[in-house]
C-alpha positions in Angstrom: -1.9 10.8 0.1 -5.5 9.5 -0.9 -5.3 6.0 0.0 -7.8 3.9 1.6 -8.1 0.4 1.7 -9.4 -1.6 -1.6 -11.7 -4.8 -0.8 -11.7 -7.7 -3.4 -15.6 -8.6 -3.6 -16.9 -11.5 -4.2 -18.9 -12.5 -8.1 -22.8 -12.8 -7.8 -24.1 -16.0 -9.6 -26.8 -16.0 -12.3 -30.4 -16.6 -11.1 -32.2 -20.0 -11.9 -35.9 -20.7 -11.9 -35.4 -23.0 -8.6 -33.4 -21.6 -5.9 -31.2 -23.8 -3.8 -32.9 -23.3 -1.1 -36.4 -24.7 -2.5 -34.6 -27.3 -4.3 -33.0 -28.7 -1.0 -36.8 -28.4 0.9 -38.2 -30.4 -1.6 -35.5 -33.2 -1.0 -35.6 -32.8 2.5 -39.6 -33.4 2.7 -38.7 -36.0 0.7 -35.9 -38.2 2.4 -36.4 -36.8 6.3 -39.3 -36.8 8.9 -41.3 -34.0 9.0 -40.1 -32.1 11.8 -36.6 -32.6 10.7 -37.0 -31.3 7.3 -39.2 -28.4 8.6 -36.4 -27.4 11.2 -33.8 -27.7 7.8 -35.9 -26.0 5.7 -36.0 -22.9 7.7 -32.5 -23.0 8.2 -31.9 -22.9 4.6 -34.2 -20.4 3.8 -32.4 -17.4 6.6 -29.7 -15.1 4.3 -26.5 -16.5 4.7 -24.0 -14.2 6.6 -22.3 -11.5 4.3 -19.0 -12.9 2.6 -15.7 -11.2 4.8 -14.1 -8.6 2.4 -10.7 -10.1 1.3 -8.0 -7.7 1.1 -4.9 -7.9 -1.3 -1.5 -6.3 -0.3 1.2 -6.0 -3.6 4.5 -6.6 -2.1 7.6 -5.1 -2.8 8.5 -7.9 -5.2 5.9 -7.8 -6.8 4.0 -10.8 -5.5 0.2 -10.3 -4.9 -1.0 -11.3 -1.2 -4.3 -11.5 -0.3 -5.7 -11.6 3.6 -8.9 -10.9 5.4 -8.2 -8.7 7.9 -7.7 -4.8 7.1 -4.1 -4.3 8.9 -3.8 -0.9 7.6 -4.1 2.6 8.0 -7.4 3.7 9.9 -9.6 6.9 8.6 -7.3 10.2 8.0 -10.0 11.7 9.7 -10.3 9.2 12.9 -10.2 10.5 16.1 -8.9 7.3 17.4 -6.0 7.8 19.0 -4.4 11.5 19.3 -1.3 9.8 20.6 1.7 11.2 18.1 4.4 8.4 20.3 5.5 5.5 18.8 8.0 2.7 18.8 9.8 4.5 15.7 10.1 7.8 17.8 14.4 7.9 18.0 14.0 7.2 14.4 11.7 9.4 13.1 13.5 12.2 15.2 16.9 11.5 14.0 15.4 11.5 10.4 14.0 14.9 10.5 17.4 16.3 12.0 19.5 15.3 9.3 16.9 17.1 6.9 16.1 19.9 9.1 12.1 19.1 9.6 10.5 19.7 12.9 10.3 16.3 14.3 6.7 16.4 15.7 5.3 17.7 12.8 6.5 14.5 10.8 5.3 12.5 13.6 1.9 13.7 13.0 1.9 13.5 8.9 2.9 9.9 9.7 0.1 9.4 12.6 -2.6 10.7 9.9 -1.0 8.7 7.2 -0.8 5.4 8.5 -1.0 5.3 12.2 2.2 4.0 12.4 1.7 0.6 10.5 4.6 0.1 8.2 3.0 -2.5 6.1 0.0 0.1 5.2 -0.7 -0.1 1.4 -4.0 1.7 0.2 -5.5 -0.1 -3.7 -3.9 3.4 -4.9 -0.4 1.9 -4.4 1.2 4.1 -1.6 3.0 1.8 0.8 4.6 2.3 4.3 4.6 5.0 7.6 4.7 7.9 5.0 2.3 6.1 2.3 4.8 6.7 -0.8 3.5 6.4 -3.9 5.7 4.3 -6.7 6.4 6.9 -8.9 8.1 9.2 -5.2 10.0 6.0 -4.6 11.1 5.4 -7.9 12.2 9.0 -8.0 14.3 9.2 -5.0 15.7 5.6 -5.6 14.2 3.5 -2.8 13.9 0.1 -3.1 11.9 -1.0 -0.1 9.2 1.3 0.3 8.4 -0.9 3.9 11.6 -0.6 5.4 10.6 2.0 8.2 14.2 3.7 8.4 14.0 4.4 4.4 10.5 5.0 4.0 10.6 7.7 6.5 14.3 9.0 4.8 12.3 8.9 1.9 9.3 10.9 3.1 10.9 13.5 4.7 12.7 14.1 1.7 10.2 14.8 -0.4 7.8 16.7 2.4 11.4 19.0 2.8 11.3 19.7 -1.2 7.7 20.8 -0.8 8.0 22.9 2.5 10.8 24.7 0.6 8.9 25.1 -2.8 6.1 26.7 -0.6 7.9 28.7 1.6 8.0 26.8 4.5 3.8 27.2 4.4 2.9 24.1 6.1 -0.6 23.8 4.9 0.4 23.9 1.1 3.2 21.5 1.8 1.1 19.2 3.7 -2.2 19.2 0.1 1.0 19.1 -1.8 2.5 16.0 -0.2 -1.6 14.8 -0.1 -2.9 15.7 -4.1 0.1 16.7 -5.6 2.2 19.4 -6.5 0.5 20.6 -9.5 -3.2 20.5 -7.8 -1.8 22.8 -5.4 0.8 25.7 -7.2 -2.0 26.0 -9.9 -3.8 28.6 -7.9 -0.9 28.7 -4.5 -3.6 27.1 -2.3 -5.9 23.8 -1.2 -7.3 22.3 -4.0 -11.2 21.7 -3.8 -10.6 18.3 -2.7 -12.2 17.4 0.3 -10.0 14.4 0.7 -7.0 16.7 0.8 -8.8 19.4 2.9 -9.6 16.8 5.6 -6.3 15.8 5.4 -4.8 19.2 6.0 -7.3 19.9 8.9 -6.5 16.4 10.4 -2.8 16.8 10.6 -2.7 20.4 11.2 -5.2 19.8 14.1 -2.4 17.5 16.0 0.3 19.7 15.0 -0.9 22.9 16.8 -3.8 21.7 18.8 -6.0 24.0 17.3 -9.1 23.5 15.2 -8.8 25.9 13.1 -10.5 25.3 9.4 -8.3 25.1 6.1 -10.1 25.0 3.4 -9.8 25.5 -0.7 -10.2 30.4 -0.1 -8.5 30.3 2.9 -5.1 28.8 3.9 -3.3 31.1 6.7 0.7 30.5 6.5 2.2 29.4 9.8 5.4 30.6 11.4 7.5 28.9 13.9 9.7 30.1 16.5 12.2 28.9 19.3 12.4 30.2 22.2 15.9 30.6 24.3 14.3 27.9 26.3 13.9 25.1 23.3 10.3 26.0 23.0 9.0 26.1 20.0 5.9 28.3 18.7 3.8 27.8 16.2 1.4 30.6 15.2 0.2 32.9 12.2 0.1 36.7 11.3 
């Protein structure tokens, strides 16, 4: 889903007619040796480092926390890491047996979506491995949208419902899950959202290893099939 991080920035003052920076020279000369003043004065007058951005995470409970540090999700499109493995493998494999999704493609929505954080929240609201928006976990009745087990649950879920309403087209599913339902049935393919096409290409990319382009005219449907040796094979007619 589109979710980025949100930064907090700091309020500009008003300008004066004396800037701090003369008004301190001026006592300076005034109270220090030359040479000291002069050495002050220039310090003074060099731009100040740029305020850190200042983050703010809302909690399940509601309370507001606000840090320095961006702990979340990196770039949908980074190239990072192409590593789907993750501490929350068993889990995310169990997951997407009870509900009959391919385990590695889940892996890779989740790798696109927040790298595996669980405590990614983007200033849109979606929170979690599977960056669930309030209203899809109000809907399917989950409390704690950063409990891995029940975020994932959760996700999978509602990925399923849109893999089904699609006909198991992955690339539809996957703007679905990523715009919205309605941004994508309107016209039964990728809405002119570059956000959303990025997104597609990103996971689709680690899914099948291919770089193929999806964009807004042309979305191919994918097929899978398993071989008699477990294998499975992903390709389009």
């Amino acid at each position: 889903m589109e979710k980025s991080y949100s930064s907090i920035a700091p309020s500009n003052t008003g300008s004066h007619s004396l800037s701090y920076e003369n008004v301190m020279t001026h006592k300076l000369k005034r109270y220090l040796p030359a040479g000291v003043a002069c050495c002050l004065a220039v310090s003074l007058a060099l731009p100040s480092p740029a305020p850190a951005k200042v983050y703010k995470r809302v909690n399940p409970d509601g309370s507001i926390e606000l840090y320095n540090k961006n702990e979340g999700r990196r770039s949908k499109a980074s190239g990072a890491s192409r590593s789907i493995s993750s501490k929350f493998d068993e889990l995310i494999e169990t997951v997407s047996a009870r509900h009959g999704m391919d385990s590695r493609l889940i892996k890779c929505i989740i790798k696109i979506e927040s790298d595996f954080n669980p405590e990614a929240v983007s200033p849109a609201g979606a929170m979690g491995l599977m960056q669930l928006m309030q209203e899809t976990a109000d809907y399917y009745f989950l409390e704690n949208p950063f409990d891995p087990e029940k975020n994932i649950d959760t996700g999978v879920r509602h990925f399923k419902s849109l893999y089904d309403y699609f006909k198991n087209d992955i690339p539809l599913a996957l703007a679905a899950y990523h715009a919205g339902l309605g941004r994508v049935k309107k016209n039964m393919s990728l809405p002119p959202i570059q956000s959303t096409i990025d997104y597609v290409n990103a996971v689709m990319h680690l899914y099948t290893g291919k770089k193929d382009r999806y964009s807004a005219t042309a979305v191919r449907r994918l097929y899978k099939r398993i071989e008699k040796d477990g294998t499975i094979v992903i390709y389009s007619k």
